[in-house]
C-alpha positions in Angstrom: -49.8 11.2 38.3 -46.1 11.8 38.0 -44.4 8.4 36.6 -40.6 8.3 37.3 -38.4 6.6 34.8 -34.9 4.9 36.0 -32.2 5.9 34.1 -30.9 3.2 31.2 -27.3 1.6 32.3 -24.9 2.6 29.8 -24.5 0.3 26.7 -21.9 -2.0 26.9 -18.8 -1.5 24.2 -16.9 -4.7 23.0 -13.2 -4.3 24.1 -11.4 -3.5 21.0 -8.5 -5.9 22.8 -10.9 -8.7 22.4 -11.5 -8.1 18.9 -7.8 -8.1 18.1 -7.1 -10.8 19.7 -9.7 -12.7 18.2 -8.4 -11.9 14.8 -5.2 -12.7 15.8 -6.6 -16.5 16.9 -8.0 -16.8 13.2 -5.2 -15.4 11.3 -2.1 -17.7 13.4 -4.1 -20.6 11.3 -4.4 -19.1 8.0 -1.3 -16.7 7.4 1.3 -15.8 10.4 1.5 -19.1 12.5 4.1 -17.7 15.2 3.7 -14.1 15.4 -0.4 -13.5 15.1 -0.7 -16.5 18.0 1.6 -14.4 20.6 -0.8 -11.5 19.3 -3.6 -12.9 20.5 -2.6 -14.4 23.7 -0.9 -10.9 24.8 -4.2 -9.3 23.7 -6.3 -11.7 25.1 -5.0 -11.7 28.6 -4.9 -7.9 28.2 -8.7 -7.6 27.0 -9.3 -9.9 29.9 -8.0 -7.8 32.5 -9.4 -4.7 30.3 -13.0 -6.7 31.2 -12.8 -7.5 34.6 -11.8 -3.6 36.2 -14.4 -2.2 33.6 -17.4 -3.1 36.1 -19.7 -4.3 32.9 -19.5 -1.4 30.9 -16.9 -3.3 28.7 -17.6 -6.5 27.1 -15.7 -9.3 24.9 -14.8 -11.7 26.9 -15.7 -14.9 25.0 -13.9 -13.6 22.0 -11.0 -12.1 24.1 -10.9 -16.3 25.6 -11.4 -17.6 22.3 -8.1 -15.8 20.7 -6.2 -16.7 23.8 -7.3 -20.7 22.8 -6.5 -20.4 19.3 -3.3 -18.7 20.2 -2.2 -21.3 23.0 -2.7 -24.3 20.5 -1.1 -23.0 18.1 2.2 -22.2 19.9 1.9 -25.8 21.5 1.5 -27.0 17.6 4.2 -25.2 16.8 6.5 -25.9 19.9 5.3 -30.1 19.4 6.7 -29.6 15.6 10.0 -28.1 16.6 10.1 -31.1 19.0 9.7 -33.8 16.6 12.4 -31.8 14.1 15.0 -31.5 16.6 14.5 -35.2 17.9 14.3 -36.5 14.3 18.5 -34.5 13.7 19.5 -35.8 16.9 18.7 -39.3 15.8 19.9 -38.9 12.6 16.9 -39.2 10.6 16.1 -37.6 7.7 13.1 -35.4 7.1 11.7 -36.3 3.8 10.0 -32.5 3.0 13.5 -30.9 3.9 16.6 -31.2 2.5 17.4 -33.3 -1.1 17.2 -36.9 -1.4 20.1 -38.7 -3.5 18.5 -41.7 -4.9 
């Protein structure tokens, strides 16, 4: 009796684009606010893409999605603080962390 074995599917790799941009997510909150969130949006939606035409054989996409999240709210953090600066000069306020105060 002949037993026939189907092949194993190739193990799936973690898309190295995911893993940067994951890194990227956590490090725009602890070190390089700006620069290290575009990283890891860029990455992200290339990781993503990276994903999808890989038919399975590539994975990452939670962490690829979860560096594009940290990424996006930090830009929108970011963008909402240069907001409130910029309206706070136009109206002539002061900022009390910035600048020196004559007493």
């Amino acid at each position: 009796m002949d037993q026939q074995y189907s092949p194993l599917p190739p193990a799936q790799t973690t898309s190295t684009l995911a893993i940067v941009s994951l890194i990227s997510g956590i490090v725009s909150w602890v070190l390089i606010p700006f620069i290290a969130a575009v990283v890891a949006v860029i990455t992200g939606h290339m990781a993503k893409n990276e994903i999808k035409k890989s038919n399975g054989t590539i994975g990452g996409n939670g962490m690829a999605t979860a560096g594009m999240v940290l990424g996006y709210i930090q830009l929108g953090l970011g963008l909402c603080l240069c907001l409130v600066v910029v309206v706070m000069l136009l109206f002539g306020m002061t900022i009390p962390f910035i600048g020196n105060s004559i007493q």
